[in-house]
Each structure stands twice: as C-alpha cells, then as structure tokens.
C-alpha positions, 0 to 999 in steps of 0.5 A: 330667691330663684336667681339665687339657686340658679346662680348656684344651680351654674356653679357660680357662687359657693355654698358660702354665698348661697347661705348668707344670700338666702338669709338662711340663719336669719329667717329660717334657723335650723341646721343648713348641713342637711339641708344643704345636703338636700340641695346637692343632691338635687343639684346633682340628680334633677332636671331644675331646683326651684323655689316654691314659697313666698311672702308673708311667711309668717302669716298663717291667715294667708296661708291658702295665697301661699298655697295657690301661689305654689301651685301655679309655680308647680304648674309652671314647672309641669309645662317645663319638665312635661316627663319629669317626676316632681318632688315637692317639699313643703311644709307640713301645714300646707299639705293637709288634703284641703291645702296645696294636695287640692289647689294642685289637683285643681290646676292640674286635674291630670296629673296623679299625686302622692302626699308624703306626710312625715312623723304624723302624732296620730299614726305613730303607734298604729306604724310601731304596731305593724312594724312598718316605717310607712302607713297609707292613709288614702289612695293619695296618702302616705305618712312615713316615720324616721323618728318618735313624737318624742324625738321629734319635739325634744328635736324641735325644743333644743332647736328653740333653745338653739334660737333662744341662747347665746351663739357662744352659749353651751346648750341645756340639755337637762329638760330633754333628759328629764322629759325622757326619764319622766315619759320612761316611768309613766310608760311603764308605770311608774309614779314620780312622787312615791313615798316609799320604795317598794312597788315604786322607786321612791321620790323619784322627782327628788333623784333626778341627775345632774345633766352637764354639757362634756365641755362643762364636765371638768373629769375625764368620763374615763372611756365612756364617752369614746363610742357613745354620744353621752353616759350615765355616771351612777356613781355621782348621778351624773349625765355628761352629754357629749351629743344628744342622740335621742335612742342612746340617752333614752338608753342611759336614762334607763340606766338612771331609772334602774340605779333609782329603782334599786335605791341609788345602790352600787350595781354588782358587776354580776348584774351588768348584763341585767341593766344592759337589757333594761337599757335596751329595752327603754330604748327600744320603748321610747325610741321604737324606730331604733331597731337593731341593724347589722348585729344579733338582737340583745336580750333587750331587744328580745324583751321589747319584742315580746313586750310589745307582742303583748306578752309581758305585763308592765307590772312584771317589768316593774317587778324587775326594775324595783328587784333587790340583788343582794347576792350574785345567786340572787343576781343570776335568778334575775337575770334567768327570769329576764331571760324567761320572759324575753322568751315567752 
C-alpha cells in the first residue's frame, strides 16, 4: 500500500482512488471522513506518511511478526527523518508494553518513547475522578479519553450492525437506547423489574420506548429535532433518532426514565425546569466527558458536580426522580430541594 500513499502523497490520485485502491471499505469498514481527515492532515503538516502494518491482519498468533515488522519500518523511518518527531498509529493490541513499545526500544535503545493509550476501561473513572482527560500510567505511558466505555462499545456495536446490515438498510438503534436506560437506572439504582411504583419505577423493562429512525417516523416531530440529534416524545413513548449522539440520548433517556418514574403521567409545564436538570445530570453520569463548553452551567450540570463531590446520596436522587408533583406549589418545593442539593 506504500505506492498507494505516495501516489496520494504527490498529488497523483484523488481521495476517490485512494479509498477503492486501498480496499478501504472491503478490509477495514469503518468511516473513511475521519480517517481520511487524519491523512490530510499528514499530508499537509509531516515530512512523509507511511505504512506500518502487513499480512496476515487477521491472525492475532502473529501478532509479534507484525509487531517487529513495524518496528523495523519505524527504524527505517528514523534514519530518513534523523530530527523528525514520529507519530505512530497503531492498534491498540499492539501497544501494550510488551509489544511494539518494546520491539522499538530494542531496536532503537536511543530513542525516547511516548505510548499514548486511548479510552483504557480501567482508567476511566480514576481520569472522571481527577477531572482530568488524560492520566499517566508510567514514565512512558499516557492513556487519554474523549469518550466513556459506554460511548465507546455502543460505538463499536452500530458499527458491527453497520457491517452486518444491508447498504440500503436503516440502522437499528433501539438496543443502544435501551443499553442506555438500562446502565442509567442501574447507576442510580434503580431496579428493572420492580412490582410496585414507590421507591422504584414500576416494571420499568415493560415501559421501555419505541425507538424508530427519523426516516421511519411518518409525523413531524414538530421543532424538536431541528437543534437536537434525537428527541424523546413522552406523549407516545417514542424515540425518534435523527443522529446517535451518545450524550444527547443519554440526555433524552433520562427524560424517559423521569416520565416512567412518575408513572407515564403527563409532565406539568411547571415542572419543566426540574426535568431539564434530571436530563442534564443522566448526561453528565453516563457521558462525564460532555462537560459544559462556552455557556453558564445549568442546574444539572451543579447537580452532577456535587454528586460526584460525593455530596448527594443515590437515594436522595432517586427521591427526586419517583417524586409526585400533584399541584405547582408541590412542583416548586421539588424544584427548590433540587436546588438545594445542587448546592450542597
């Protein structure tokens, strides 16, 4: 594939050719706008752009042949590029320390070495709990994170659906909701199959949305979905999926989970600014990394900051999801407490 690139490299062939003639959507299936992005960005900033991997890719008992192999092409591209900086992008099984971080060491016992480590399970609440997009895990070590594991494998399931499913076919979105609902309730502690709706929403499993595609919704979702990338309809229980964007449908499933809390019931117009701040704050719990950027905190942002300050109890959040509201002073003591707590 290296003549490939340089062909590219010189300008010689479009982005077109370059996708089929590296069989791109053949042997590798995931979006090419970023990762094209990723090579013009080379393209325009780097001294050369080069290919690292080879055969068998599928194999992983050969993992360490692939593994020498790139280092000695890293080699290789020291001795062209003697004051260069390279930036190596390679797959997360290769890099754990007793991979390619130690065949390159050994061929190049010189030079000094950064793994950069990206979205690690293991770190994540550690890199949430130090407010931090980045923790060190050695003096060699870096693991960065731009999304959470949910994020991540949620990502990585449509993807699988995307290789699975038709070219034509519309994409199914429903178990990525429902994974959401469900990893919201079991973090704040609420059960799925309760018989009773008192300190728990009752037979939440049975309360689960219809999730449809915006193409297979055959009503206007009004002005709904103009600024947002889906939109939870409580009226007909509805998810209408315009875009799966993780932290906006972890936002509108908590808005599900707050209507099946309070019994399906209609939501007072009063009581508005209460969900808002319960959507917010499922947010900010199931996707932490979606801080606020460029505006005033909301309430929801406050609520999640002092939760996990540790200053609120689950049972005290559960308290406020399950609350009746009844009449609209009863609306506005709810929303003082809330108020109160983000406060704490």
């Amino acid at each position: 594939d290296q003549r490939i690139l340089d062909a590219w490299w010189r300008r010689e062939i479009a982005e077109a050719e370059l996708r089929r003639r590296l069989r791109f959507d053949r042997e590798w299936g995931y979006q090419w706008e970023p990762f094209y992005a990723l090579l013009c960005t080379a393209r325009d900033h780097a001294e050369g752009l080069y290919a690292l991997d080879c055969m068998p890719r599928e194999d992983l008992r050969r993992i360490r042949a692939r593994d020498r192999h790139a280092a000695a092409k890293i080699s290789e591209i020291r001795e062209r590029h003697p004051e260069a900086a390279i930036f190596v992008l390679f797959g997360e099984s290769h890099l754990a320390p007793q991979h390619l971080p130690r065949t390159t060491k050994e061929l190049l016992p010189e030079e000094s070495t950064l793994t950069v480590l990206q979205n690690v399970d293991a770190l994540y609440w550690r890199a949430v709990a130090q407010h931090a997009t980045a923790v060190s895990i050695g003096k060699d070590a870096v693991c960065v994170f731009n999304s959470s594991p949910l994020e991540k494998y949620e990502s990585y399931r449509l993807c699988l659906d995307g290789w699975n499913a038709a070219a034509d076919s519309i994409p199914d979105f429903a178990p990525a909701i429902y994974n959401l609902v469900f990893s919201l309730s079991r973090s704040l502690g609420f059960r799925l199959d309760s018989p009773r709706n008192g300190t728990q929403p009752k037979y939440l499993t049975d309360l689960l949305p219809e999730v449809v595609a915006l193409d297979e919704y055959p009503h206007n979702p009004d002005s709904q979905l103009e600024e947002k990338s889906c939109a939870y309809l409580a009226d007909a229980n509805l998810f209408v999926i315009k875009e799966f964007q993780m932290a906006e449908a972890a936002e509108e499933c908590s808005r599900f989970l707050y209507s099946a809390c309070r019994g399906m019931v209609r939501l007072p117009v009063s009581a508005q600014p209460i969900e808002d701040a319960l959507a917010r704050f499922g947010s900010r719990l199931l996707c932490p990394e979606s801080e606020v950027k460029d505006r005033t905190p909301t309430l929801g942002d406050s609520l999640y900051e002092t939760y996990l300050a540790g200053k609120i109890s689950l049972p005290a959040l559960r308290r406020v999801f399950l609350s009746r509201l009844g009449t609209r002073e009863k609306t506005l003591e709810i929303l003082a407490d809330l108020q109160y707590l983000a406060r704490s």
